[in-house]
N, C-alpha and C positions, 0 to 999 in steps of 0.2 A: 823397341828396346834394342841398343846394343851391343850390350855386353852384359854378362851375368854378375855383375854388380847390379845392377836394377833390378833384379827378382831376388829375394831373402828369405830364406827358411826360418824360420825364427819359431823355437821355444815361450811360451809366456814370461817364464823366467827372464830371458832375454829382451823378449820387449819392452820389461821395465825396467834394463839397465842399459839400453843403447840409442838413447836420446829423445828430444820432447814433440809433441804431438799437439796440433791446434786445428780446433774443429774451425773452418770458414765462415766467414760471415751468409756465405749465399746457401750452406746447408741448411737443412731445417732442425728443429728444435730436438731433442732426447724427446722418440715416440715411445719405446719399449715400454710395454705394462707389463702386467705381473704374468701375463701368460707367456710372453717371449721368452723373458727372463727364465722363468724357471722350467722354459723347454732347453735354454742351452744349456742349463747346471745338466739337466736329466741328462743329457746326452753325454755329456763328462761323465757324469757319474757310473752311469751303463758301461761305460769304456770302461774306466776304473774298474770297477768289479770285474768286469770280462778279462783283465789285464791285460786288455791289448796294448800294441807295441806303442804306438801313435795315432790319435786322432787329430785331424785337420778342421779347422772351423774356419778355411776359405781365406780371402786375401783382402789388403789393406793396400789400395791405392793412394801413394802419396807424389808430395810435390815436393823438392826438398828446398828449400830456401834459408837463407841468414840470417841473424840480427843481432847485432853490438859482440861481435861474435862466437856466436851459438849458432848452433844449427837444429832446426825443428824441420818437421815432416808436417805439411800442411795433408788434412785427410780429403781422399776428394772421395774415398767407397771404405766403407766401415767404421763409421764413428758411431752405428750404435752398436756394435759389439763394442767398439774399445772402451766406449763408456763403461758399460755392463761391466766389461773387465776389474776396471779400478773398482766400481762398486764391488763385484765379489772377494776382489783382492782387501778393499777393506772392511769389508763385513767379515771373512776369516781372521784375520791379523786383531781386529777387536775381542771378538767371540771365544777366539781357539788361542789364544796367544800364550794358554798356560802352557802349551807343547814346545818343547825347544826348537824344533824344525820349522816351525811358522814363528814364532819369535824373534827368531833370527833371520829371516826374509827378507833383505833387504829393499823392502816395497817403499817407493818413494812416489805422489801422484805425481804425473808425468804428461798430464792432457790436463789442457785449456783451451778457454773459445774465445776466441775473436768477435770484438760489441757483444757480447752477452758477460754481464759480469755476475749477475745472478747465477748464471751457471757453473761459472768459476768456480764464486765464493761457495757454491753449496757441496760440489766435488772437495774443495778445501778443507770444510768446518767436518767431512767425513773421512776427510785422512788425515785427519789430523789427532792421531789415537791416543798417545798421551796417557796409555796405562787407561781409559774409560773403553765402557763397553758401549756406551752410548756417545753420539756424536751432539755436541753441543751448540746449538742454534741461535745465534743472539739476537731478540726481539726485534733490535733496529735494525736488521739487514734485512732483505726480502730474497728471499733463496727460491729457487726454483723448484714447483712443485712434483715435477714429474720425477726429476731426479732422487727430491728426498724419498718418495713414494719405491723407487726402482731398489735405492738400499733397503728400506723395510721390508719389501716382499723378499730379498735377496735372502737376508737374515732369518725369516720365518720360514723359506724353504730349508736353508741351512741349519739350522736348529731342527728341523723336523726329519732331515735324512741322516744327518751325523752325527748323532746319537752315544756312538762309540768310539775310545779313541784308537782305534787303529783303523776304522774305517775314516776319520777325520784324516788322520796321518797321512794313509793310502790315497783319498781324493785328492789332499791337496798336494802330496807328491808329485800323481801323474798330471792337476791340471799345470802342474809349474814345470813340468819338466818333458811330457809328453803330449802336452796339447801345445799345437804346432798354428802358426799361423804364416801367410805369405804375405811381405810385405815388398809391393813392387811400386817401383819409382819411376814418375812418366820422364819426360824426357824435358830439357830443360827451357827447350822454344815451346811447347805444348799451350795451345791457348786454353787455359784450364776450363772456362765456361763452357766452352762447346764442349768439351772432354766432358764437362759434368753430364752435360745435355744427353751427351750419349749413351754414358752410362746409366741413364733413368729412362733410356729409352731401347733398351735390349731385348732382340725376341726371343722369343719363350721358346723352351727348350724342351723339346719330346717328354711330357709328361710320365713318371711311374705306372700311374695307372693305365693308360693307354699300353704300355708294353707288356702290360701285365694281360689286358685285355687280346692283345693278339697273341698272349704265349697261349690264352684260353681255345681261340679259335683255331687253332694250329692245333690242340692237343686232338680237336674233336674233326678233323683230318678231311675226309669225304665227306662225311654228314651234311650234303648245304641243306638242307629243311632246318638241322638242327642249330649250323652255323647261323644263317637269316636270322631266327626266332634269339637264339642268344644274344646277336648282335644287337637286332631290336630290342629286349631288353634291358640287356648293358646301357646304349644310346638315350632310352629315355630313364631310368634311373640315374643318369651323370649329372646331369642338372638337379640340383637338389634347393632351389628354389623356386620349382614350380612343381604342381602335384604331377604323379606318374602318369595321370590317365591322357595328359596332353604329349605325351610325350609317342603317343599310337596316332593314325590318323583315324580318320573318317571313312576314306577311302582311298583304295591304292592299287593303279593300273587295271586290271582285270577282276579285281575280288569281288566277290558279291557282296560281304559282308565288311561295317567298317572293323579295325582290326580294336577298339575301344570295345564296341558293346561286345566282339568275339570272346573278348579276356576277361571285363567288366562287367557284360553281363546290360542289359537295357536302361541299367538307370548308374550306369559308369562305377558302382558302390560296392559289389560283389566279387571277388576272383574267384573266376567258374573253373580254374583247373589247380591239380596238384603235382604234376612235374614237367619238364619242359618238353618232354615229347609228346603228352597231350598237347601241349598248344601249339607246338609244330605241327601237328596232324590236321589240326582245326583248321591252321592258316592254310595247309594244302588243301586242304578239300572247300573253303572260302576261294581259291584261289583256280579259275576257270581252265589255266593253262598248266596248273599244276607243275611248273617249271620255276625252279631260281639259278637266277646271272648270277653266283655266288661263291666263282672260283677263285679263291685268294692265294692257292699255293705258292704261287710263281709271284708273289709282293713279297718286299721289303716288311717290317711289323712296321715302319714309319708309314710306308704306305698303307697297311691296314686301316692303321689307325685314324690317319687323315681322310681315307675314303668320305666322299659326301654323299649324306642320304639322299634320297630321292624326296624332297620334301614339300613338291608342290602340293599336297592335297592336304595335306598338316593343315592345320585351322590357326590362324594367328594372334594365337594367345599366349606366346613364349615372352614375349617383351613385356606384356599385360603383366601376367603371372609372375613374372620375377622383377618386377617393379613393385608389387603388392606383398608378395611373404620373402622372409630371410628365413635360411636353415639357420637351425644351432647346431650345424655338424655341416665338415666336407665330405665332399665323396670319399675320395681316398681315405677317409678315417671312416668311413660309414661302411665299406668294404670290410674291414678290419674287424665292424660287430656283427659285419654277418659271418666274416667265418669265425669265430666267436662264440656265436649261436649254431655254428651248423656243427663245429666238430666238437663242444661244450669241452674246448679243451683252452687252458692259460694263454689266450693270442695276444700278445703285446699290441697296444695300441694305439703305435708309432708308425705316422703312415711313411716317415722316413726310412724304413725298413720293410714297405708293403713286398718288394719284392722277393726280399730273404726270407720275408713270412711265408708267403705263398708256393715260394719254390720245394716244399715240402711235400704239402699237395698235391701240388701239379704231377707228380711223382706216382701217381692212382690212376690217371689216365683218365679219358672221357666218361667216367660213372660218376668221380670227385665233379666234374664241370658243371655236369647237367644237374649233380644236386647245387651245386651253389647258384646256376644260372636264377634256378627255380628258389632256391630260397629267397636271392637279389629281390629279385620283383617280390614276391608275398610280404619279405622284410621294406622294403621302401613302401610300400600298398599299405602297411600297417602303420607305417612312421608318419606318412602324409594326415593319417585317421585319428592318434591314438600323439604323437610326439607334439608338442610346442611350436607353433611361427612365431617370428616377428613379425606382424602386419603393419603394411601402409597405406593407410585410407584415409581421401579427405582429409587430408593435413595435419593427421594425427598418426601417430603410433603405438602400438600395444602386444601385448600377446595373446595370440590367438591360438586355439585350438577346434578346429572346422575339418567335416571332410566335404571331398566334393560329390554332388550328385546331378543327375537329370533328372530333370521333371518340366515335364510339357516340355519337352525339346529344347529346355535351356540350362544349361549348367550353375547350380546354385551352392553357395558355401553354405555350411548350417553346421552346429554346433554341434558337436561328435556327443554330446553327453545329454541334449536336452536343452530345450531351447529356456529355461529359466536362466538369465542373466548371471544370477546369483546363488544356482543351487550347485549340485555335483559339477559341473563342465568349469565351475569358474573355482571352483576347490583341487580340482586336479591343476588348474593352471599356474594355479598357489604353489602346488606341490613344485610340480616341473619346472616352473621358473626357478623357486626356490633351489633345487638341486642342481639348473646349470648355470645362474649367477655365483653359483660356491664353487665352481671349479672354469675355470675360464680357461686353461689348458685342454686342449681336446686329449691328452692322452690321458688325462683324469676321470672322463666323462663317463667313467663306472655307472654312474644313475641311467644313463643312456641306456646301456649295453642291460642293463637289470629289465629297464622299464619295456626294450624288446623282446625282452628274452620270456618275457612275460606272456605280452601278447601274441604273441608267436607260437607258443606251447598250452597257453591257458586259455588268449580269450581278452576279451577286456572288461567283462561284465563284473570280474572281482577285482576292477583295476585299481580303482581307489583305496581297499582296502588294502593292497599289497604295495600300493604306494606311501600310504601311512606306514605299515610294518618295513619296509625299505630304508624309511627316513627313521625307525628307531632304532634298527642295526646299525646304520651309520654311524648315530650319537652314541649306543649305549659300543657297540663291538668294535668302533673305529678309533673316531672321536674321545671319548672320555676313559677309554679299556686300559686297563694298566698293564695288558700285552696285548696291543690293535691287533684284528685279526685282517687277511687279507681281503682284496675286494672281491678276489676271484672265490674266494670259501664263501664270505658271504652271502652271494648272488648262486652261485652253482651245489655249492654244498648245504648250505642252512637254505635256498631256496627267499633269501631275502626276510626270515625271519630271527628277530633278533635273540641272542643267547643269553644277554646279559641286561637286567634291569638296573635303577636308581639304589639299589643295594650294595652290589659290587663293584664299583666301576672309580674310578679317580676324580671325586669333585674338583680336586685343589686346581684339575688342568684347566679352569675358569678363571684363577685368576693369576693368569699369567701376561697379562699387559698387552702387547704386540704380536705376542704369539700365540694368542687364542684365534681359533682356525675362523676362518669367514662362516663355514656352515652351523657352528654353534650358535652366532649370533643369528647367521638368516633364520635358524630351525627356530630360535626363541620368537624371534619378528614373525611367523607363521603361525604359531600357539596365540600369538599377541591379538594376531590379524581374527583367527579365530573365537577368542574370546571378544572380538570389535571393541580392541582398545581404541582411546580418541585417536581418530586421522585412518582407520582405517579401509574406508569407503574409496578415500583416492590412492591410498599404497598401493605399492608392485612393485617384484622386487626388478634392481637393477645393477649393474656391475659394481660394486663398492668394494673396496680394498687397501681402506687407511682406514686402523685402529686408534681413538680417538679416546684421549684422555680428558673425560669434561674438565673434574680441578686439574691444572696441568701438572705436568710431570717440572719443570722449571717455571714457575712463572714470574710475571713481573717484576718490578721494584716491590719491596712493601708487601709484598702479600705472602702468608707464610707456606711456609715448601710441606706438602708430607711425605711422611711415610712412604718409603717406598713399594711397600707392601700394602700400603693402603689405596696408594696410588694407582697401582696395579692390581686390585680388587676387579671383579668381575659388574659391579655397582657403578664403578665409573669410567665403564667402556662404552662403547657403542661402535657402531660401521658405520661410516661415511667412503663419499667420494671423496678423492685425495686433495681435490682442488679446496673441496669446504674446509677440510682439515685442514691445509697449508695456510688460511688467513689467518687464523688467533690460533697457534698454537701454544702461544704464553699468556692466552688472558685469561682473566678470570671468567667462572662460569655464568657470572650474567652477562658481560659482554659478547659473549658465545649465543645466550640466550635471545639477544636482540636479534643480533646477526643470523641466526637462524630462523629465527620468526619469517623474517621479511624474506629469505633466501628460500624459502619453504625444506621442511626433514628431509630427512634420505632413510629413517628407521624410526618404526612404531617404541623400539624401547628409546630411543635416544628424545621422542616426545614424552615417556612415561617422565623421564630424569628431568625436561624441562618442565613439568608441570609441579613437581616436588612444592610442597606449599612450605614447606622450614628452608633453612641457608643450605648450600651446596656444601657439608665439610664431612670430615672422616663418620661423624654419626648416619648423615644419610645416607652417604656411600655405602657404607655396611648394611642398613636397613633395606633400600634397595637392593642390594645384590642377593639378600637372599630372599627378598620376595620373589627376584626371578629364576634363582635358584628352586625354589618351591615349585614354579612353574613347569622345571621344566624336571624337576623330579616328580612331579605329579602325570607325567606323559603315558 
């Protein structure tokens, strides 16, 4: 760059009043789902309440070129936040526009793509407000699914945090006026393709956790028995898609003993100590020479960090092992519920901040360490036993809940609950999927942090019971409460048992169209599953987050419109994937009915509604929604 004209401070405000913006043909498609999205609002929002000065959401590499005299900024780095942008920017100016301050906003869309016209037009038909609160889709166009999908989650988060209006006011003040972004401009001979190449190919940058990991080793000073053992467990806790107990060897250097059965115990399944200076003790007296090379004072924390283990006696089943399970959680957010669990105090679950969390602690010295070391491992040991996989096996996938063991000298997965297919192990899997397909944001992932904190303090022998009573706090003290209580009361103060029944709680928030939350519907589809309504042999649940109007909300030529409030009944919703949602969203409900048949469901209630034996209109709408009404007042 050279000259400071090419790098731009810019305001959001600003960016929508200082010229146009076109995604390239060689970028790829709007990925953002509903978890991206409503982690950037969170982080505005955070700011906002904090009232800090400015927040920065990173920079916007452009190219700046002509035509017919205009001048646009081709994007080569952030077209999916600028996307996201216009969507949020029109999903307030629709929703909040009774406020003079957003009324007057001068929001004009300002971003288009290059050979995608579907993308355009569907950016278009959503800013294009026109006094509706809803954006108008006309049957013959074929709009892009991802994007419609990015406004509706946009507006469901939005609706569900601002609430009030000064808290509206105040968001969208700072994000208009204090959320900053850099808008830098390469240079004009730039061969943009390699430019793009490089920019998708940048290395990775001294991860959070790793620094957080050496402020740990640092705090516990001399101690190497205790530094070793920490580190060791740190190292195989980071991988969170292979179980812990590969993460010990078999054997190593001098030990007599391998350091698995030492901690695990002969059939890898047991953790034989309770704090980490037991197992440093063990490893020294395992350990013939009774010495560790484990002077780190005089490293860099990059050097720490990057240290490579000694890992030729490791048994090579890391690649195995994480080719077969996926976590539903990262490390760095899995840190976050063990301290969480260990100081049972309000930890924010934003591993964007793992280090401003943490720096509190760290403040306690080496007593704070050694219990979190030791929690780390018991909490992951628990999570591998007791949490959800994704497994892949033999060409198939599913979810799995297995721990591992030894027997006869070989490592076997088996079903943490009983080897009946279809008894308790495959009811908790119901449960667990159930509660992390309803929150696909990890800093939401409360159910988590419950269903730890659980067996960590209780046990797991009363797990399913407390995981029923978990998912009726949810519904009855979250979900349907006419003042939600928080997650952190729910779990640590109520103990995850719920306050409030089918007596006092707010029906009406069922039928509210778009904005009826995912877990409402998953927890009905698990009552559903329960009762083995038809299809429920092959259901499980999976990421769904388009609200699905069977009669539509606009349809066709010819065919008549309701009610909006009939429309919006809890009778003629359902969850789908956004993709199935995005082909007939104006047809009528038989034509839905085909097309699903053949397409196979995505939810047990959205089969109850195709099997309806009378016509699809406001009578069985009604009829419907409160059979599932009953359903789920009967819990």
């Amino acid at each position: 760059m050279n000259n400071s004209n090419d790098i731009k401070e810019l305001t959001i405000k600003e960016l929508f009043s200082t010229g146009k913006y076109v995604i390239p043909r060689y970028q790829r498609n709007y990925a953002w789902q509903e978890k991206e999205i409503t982690q950037l609002i969170q982080d505005v929002y955070d700011y906002a309440l904090k009232d800090k000065t400015n927040y920065y959401i990173g920079t916007l590499v452009v190219y700046e070129r002509s035509h017919n005299g205009h001048t646009y900024y081709e994007t080569i780095d952030g077209q999916q936040r600028l996307t996201t942008l216009n969507l949020i920017i029109s999903a307030i100016k629709r929703n909040f526009a009774n406020h003079d301050k957003i009324y007057n906003f001068p929001f004009e869309l300002n971003l288009a793509f290059d050979s995608r016209k579907k993308s355009t037009s569907t950016l278009q038909a959503i800013a294009e407000i026109n006094g509706s609160k809803e954006p108008f889709f006309r049957d013959e166009i074929n709009y892009e699914s991802n994007i419609k999908q990015g406004y509706w989650d946009t507006v469901k988060f939005l609706k569900n945090e601002l609430k009030e209006d000064n808290t509206i006011i105040n968001f969208f003040r700072f994000l208009t006026e204090n959320v900053k972004i850099f808008r830098v401009k390469v240079p004009h001979d730039t061969d943009l393709n390699h430019y793009f190449e490089i920019m998708n190919n940048r290395g990775e940058q001294l991860e959070k956790h790793e620094i957080l990991k050496a402020k740990m080793l640092e705090t516990l000073k001399n101690e190497d028995s205790l530094k070793y053992s920490f580190n060791l467990i740190w190292e195989a806790c980071s991988d969170m898609d292979r179980y812990v107990q590969y993460g010990f060897s078999t054997s190593r250097g001098n030990q007599k003993k391998d350091e698995r059965k030492i901690i695990f115990g002969v059939d890898w399944n047991n953790l034989q100590f309770s704090t980490l200076d037991e197992i440093a003790n063990s490893i020294i007296e395992s350990n013939e020479t009774n010495t560790f090379d484990y002077n780190e004072d005089s490293l860099t924390i990059e050097e720490i960090t990057k240290q490579p283990r000694n890992n030729q006696n490791l048994e090579s089943t890391k690649s195995n092992d994480a080719e077969r399970f996926s976590s539903v959680v990262s490390f760095p957010n899995f840190l976050l519920h063990v301290l969480r669990i260990v100081t049972k105090e309000n930890i924010p679950l934003d591993d964007k901040r793992l280090l401003d969390t943490f720096n509190h602690y760290l403040e306690k010295g080496p007593c704070f360490v050694k219990e979190f070391g030791f929690a780390l491992l018991k909490t992951r040991f628990l999570f591998d036993k007791y949490i959800i996989k994704r497994e892949f096996l033999n060409d198939n996938e599913q979810w799995s809940l297995k721990q591992l063991k030894l027997e006869k000298d070989k490592p076997r997965y088996v079903n943490s609950f009983g080897e009946d297919e279809n008894g308790q192990n495959k009811e908790i899997i119901m449960l667990l999927s159930m509660f992390h397909v309803s929150s696909p944001t990890q800093i939401y992932k409360h159910w988590l942090n419950a269903a730890l904190y659980h067996v960590v303090f209780y046990g797991a022998q009363s797990f399913l019971y407390f995981l029923h009573d978990l998912s009726k706090a949810f519904f009855f003290d979250r979900f349907l409460a006419k003042e939600p209580l928080d997650y952190y009361d729910i779990i640590y103060q109520n103990q995850g048992i719920p306050k409030q029944n089918s007596k006092n709680v707010n029906w009406d928030i069922l039928n509210k169209g778009v904005q009826v939350e995912n877990f409402i519907f998953n927890y009905l589809d698990f009552e559903l599953w329960k009762r083995k309504a038809e299809g429920y042999e092959k259901f499980e649940f999976a990421f769904r987050s388009s609200v699905e109007h069977y009669y539509p909300q606009n349809p066709v030529a010819n065919i008549e419109k309701l009610k909006k409030e009939i429309c919006d009944n809890f009778g003629n919703l359902c969850l789908l994937s956004s993709s199935k949602n995005s082909r007939l969203t104006n047809h009528t409900p038989e034509a839905k009915k085909d097309y699903y048949i053949k397409a196979g469901i995505d939810s047990l209630k959205q089969k109850v509604m195709m099997n309806y034996p009378e016509e699809w209109d406001e009578k069985a709408i009604l009829k419907h929604g409160k059979e599932m009404e009953d359903i789920l007042k009967s819990i």
